[in-house]
Structure formats: structure tokens, C-alpha cells
C-alpha positions as CSV (number, residue, x, y, z in Angstrom):
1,X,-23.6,33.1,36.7
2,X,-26.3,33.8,34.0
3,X,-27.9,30.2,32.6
4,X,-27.1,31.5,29.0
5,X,-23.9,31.5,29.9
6,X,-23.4,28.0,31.0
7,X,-25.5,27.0,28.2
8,X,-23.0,28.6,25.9
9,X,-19.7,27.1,27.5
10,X,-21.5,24.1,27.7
11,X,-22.2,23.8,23.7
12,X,-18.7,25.4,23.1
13,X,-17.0,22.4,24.8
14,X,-19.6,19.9,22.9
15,X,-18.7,21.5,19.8
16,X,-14.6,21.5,20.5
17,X,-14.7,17.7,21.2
18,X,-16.6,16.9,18.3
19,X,-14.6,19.0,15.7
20,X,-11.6,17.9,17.6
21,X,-12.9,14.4,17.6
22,X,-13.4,14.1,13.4
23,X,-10.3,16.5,12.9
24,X,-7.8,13.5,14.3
25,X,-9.5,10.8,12.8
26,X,-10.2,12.2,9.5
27,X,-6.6,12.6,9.4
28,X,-5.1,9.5,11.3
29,X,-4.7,7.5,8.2
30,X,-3.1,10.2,5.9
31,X,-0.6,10.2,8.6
32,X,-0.3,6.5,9.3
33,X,0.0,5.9,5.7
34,X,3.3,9.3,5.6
35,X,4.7,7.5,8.4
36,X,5.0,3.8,7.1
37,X,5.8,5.6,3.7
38,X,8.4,7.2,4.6
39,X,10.1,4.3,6.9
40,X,9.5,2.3,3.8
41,X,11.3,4.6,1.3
42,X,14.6,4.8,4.0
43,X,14.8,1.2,4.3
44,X,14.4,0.1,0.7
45,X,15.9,3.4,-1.3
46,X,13.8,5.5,-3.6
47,X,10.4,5.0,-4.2
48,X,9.2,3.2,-7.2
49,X,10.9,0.4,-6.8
50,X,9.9,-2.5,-6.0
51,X,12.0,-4.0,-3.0
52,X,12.2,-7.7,-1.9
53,X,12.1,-8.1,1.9
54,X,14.1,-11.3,3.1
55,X,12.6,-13.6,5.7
56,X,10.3,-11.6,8.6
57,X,11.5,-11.9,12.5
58,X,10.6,-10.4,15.6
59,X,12.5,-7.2,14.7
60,X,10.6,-6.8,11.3
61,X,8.0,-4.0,11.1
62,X,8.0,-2.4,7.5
63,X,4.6,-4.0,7.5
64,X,2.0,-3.6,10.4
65,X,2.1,-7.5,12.0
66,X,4.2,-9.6,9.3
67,X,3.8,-12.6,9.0
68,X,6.9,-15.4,9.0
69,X,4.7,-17.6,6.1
70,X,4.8,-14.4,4.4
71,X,7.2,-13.1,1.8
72,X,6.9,-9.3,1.3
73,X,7.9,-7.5,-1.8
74,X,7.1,-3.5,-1.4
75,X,6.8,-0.9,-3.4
76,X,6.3,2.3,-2.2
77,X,5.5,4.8,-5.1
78,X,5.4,8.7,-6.3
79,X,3.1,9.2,-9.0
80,X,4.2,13.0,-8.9
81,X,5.5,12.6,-12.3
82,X,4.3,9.7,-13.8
83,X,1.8,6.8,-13.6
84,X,3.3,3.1,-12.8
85,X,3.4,-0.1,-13.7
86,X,3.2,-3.2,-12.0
87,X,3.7,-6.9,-12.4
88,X,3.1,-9.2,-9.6
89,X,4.5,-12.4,-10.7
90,X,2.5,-15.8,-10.4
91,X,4.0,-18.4,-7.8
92,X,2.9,-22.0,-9.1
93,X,1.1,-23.7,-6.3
94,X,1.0,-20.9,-3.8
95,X,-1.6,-18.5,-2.7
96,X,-0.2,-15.2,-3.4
97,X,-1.7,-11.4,-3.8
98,X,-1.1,-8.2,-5.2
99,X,-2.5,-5.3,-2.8
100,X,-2.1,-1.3,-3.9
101,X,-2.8,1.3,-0.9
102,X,-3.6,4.6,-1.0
103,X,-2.1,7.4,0.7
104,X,-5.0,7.2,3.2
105,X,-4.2,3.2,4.0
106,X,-7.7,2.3,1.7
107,X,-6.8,-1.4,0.0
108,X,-7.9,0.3,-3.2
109,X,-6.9,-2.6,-5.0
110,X,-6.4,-6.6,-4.1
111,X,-6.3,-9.2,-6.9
112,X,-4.8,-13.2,-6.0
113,X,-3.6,-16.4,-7.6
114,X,-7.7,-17.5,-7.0
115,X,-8.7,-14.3,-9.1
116,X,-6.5,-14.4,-11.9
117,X,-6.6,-18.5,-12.2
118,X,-2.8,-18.8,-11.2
119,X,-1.5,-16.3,-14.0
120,X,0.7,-13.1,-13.5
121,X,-1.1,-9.6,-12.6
122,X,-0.1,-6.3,-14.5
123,X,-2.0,-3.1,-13.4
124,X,-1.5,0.6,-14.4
125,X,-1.3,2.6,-11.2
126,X,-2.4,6.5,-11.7
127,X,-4.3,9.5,-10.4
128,X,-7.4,10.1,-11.8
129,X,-5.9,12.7,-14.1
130,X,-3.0,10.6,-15.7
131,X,-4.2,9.2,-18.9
132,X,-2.5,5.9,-19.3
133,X,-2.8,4.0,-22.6
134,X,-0.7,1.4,-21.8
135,X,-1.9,-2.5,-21.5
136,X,-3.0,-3.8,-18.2
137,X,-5.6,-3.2,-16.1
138,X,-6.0,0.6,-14.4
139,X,-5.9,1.2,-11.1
140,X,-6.9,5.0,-9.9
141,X,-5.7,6.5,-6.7
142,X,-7.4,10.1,-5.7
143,X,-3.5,11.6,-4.4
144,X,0.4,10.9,-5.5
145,X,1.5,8.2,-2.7
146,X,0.9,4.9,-1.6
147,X,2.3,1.3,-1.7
148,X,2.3,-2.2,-3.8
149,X,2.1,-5.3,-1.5
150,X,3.0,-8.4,-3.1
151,X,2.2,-11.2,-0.5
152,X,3.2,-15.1,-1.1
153,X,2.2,-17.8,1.1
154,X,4.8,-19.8,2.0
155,X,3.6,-23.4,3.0
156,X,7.1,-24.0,4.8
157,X,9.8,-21.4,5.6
158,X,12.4,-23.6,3.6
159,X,10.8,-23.0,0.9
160,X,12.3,-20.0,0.7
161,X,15.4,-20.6,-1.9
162,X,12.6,-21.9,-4.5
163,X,10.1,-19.1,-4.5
164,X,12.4,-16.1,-3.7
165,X,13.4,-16.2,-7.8
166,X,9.7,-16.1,-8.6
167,X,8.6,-13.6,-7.0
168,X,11.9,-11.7,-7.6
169,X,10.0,-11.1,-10.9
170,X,7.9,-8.8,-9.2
171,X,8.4,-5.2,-10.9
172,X,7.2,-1.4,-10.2
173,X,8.4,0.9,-12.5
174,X,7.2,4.6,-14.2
175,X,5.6,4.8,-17.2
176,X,6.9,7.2,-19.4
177,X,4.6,9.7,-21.2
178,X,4.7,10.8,-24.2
């Protein structure tokens, strides 16, 4: 065998592994984020909605690792056809958040009780080419799916009667253009 040739398979394998190597992870997350999209959406209905998930156990995994302290209200959403909005409602005396994912898993988005001094959060969620003139702050994706995470920090499980009306005020909803 001539040395060229080895050379050549040589930096032919180098070359698969490496574009093989960056072609699953540059994709991973668009496809982590389909998957849990997708399992979201059957379990809670149609997307842009936001869904209140009772009390987390052992069998729970809408979200990656839940928490039992946690109470989860999702919102998967479509912006397809139209921007949204979303209202995370403020839980006196608790530490809670508002999170918004992209459709490649980036946190493109996290505001908390200890950002907004305890009051409610309203944000506009759109693709950089919806023009929203709507009140609230904006929140630009770069594609049409991802998901709204309210989180609330429960200091006791049976706490759970008081704040599940609270945070039962926590919206997603399209905006309708005009």
C-alpha cells in the first residue's frame, strides 16, 4: 500500500468523525427540545395554553428532574400564526419564575419574584419578524416553538391548596393581529 493512500484514509476517517461529531450535537437540542415538545403538547392538549401540572412524583417527567417543592405551569407554544402573550402571576411570599425556551432548549428568557420586586410578569413572546405593539415586555425567539415555565417554590407541600389559585392565574394566549 502506497503511503498517500493511508494518508488519505487516514484524514478521510478524521474528517467523518469530526463532521459526524458537530452534525449530532449541533442538532441534539433541536431534537431534545421536538421531543419534550411534543410529549408536552399530548399530555396537556393543544399548544398555547398554559397547563397547570398538579403535585410532581416519582412518575412525573414533563420536565427534565422536577422538583416535589416545585409547582409547574407549562406552556408549550406555536408562534406559526401569531405572537403570544404571557402572564406569570406573582405568589406573595414565595420565590417563583417565569422561564421561556427556545426550540433549541436556550433559557432565552428568565425573570423572578427578586427581579420584578414581587409583582406579576407580562411578556410578548415572537419571532423576530412578528411585530407586536402590544404592552409588556418583548421576548424574541429565532424559530416557531418552544415552552413557558412558570416555577413556584413551595416552602411546604401542604401549601399546595393556597398557592394553586395563584398561580392558576398564569395565562399563555395568541395575540391577535390586525
Amino acid at each position: 500500500m502506497r503511503p498517500q493512500s493511508i494518508v488519505f484514509g487516514v484524514m478521510l476517517l478524521l474528517a467523518s468523525g469530526i463532521g459526524g461529531y458537530f452534525g449530532v450535537f449541533s442538532q441534539a437540542p433541536s431534537y431534545i427540545m421536538g421531543r419534550a415538545w411534543d410529549s408536552i403538547t399530548e399530555r396537556v392538549g393543544e399548544p398555547n395554553v398554559m397547563s397547570h401540572v398538579p403535585l410532581v412524583d416519582a412518575s412525573s417527567r414533563d420536565v427534565v428532574r422536577p422538583s416535589p417543592d416545585l409547582l409547574y405551569s407549562i406552556c408549550p407554544f406555536d408562534l406559526h400564526k401569531a405572537p403570544l402573550r404571557v402572564h406569570a402571576e406573582a405568589v406573595p411570599d414565595h420565590y417563583w419564575s417565569l422561564t421561556v425556551f427556545d426550540e433549541e432548549t436556550n433559557a432565552v428568557y428568565v425573570r423572578s419574584d427578586r427581579d420584578t420586586g414581587g409583582e406579576s410578569i407580562d411578556v410578548v413572546v415572537g419571532r423576530f419578524d412578528q411585530l407586536v405593539n402590544k404592552t409588556g415586555e418583548k421576548v424574541q425567539v429565532p424559530g416557531n416553538k418552544g415552552i413557558a415555565l412558570v416555577r413556584v417554590l413551595m416552602k411546604d407541600r401542604s401549601e399546595f391548596d393556597a398557592i394553586d389559585p395563584i398561580r392558576s392565574k398564569s395565562t399563555c394566549e395568541p395575540i391577535v393581529l390586525r
